[in-house]
C-alpha positions in Angstrom: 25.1 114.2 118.3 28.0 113.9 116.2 29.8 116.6 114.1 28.7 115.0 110.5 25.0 114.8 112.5 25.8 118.5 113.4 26.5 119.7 110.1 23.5 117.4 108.1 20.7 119.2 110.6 22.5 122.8 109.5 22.5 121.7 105.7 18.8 120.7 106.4 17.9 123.9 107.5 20.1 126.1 105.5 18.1 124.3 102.3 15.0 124.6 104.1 15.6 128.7 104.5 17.1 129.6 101.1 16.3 129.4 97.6 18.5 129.9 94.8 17.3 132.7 92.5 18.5 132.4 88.9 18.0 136.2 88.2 20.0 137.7 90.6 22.2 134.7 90.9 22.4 134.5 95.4 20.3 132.7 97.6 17.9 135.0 99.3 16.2 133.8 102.0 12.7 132.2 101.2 10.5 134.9 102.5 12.1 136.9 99.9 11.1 134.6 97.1 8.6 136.1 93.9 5.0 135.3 93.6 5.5 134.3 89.8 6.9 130.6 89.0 8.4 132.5 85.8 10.2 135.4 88.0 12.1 132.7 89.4 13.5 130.2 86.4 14.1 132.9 83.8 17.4 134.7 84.2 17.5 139.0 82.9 19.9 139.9 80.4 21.7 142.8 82.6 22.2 146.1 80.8 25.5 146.6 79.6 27.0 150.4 79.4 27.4 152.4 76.5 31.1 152.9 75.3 30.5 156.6 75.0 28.2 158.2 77.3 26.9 161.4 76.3 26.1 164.1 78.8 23.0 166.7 78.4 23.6 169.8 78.3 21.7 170.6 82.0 24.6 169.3 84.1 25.6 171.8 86.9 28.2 174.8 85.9 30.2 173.1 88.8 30.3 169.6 87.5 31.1 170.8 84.4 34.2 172.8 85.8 35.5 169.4 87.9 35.2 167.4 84.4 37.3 170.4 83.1 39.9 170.7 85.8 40.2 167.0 85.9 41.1 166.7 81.8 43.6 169.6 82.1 44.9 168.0 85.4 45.4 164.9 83.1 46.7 166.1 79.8 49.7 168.6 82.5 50.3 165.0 83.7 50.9 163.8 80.3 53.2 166.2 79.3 55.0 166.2 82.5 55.1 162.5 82.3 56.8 162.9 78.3 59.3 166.0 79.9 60.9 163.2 82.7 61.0 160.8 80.4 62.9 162.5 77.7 65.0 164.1 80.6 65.7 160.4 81.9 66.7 159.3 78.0 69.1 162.5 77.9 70.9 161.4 81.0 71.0 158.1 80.1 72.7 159.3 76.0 74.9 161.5 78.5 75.9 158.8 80.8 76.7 155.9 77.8 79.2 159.0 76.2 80.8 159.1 79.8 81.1 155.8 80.4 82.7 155.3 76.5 84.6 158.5 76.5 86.5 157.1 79.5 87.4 153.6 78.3 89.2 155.1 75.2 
C-alpha cells in the first residue's frame, strides 16, 4: 500500500469512529453519541457569568478572612506601587535640575 492508500484507510476509519457533536463542539467517539436525533443537531446556549457575583452570607469564617487579607494585600500594593512611583518622578525633577544647573 501506498502512503496516500495509508492515509485514505485512516480517514476511513477515523470517520467511521467519530461523530461531530454540535453541542459540545469535539468529536467524541461514536459509542458516546445521544439517543435523541435532537440532542445531537441543536447546539446549548452556554451560561455566561454574572459581572458581579454575590456571596451568601454562610461562607466559612476562613474564606472570608483570605478574601480579606487578599484585598488589604492589594490595596498596600497599590499604595506602595503610587509611593515608588512618585519617588521615581522626584528623582527624575531632581536629576533634570542637575543636569540644567550644570550646563549654566
Amino acid at each position: 500500500m501506498s502512503l496516500e492508500d495509508n492515509a485514505r484507510e485512516y480517514l476511513r476509519r477515523v470517520d467511521d469512529a467519530y461523530i461531530f457533536n454540535l453541542t459540545s463542539g469535539l468529536y467524541q467517539p461514536k459509542t458516546q453519541r445521544p439517543e435523541n436525533k435532537e440532542d445531537q443537531d441543536v447546539p446549548q446556549q452556554k451560561e455566561q457569568p454574572p459581572f458581579l457575583v454575590s456571596f451568601d452570607g454562610e461562607r466559612h469564617w476562613l474564606a472570608n478572612a483570605i478574601s480579606l487579607g487578599a484585598l488589604v494585600v492589594s490595596a498596600l500594593t497599590l499604595i506602595l506601587l503610587c509611593y515608588t512611583v512618585q519617588y521615581a518622578r522626584n528623582q527624575w525633577h531632581e536629576e533634570r535640575r542637575t543636569a540644567d544647573a550644570s550646563i549654566t
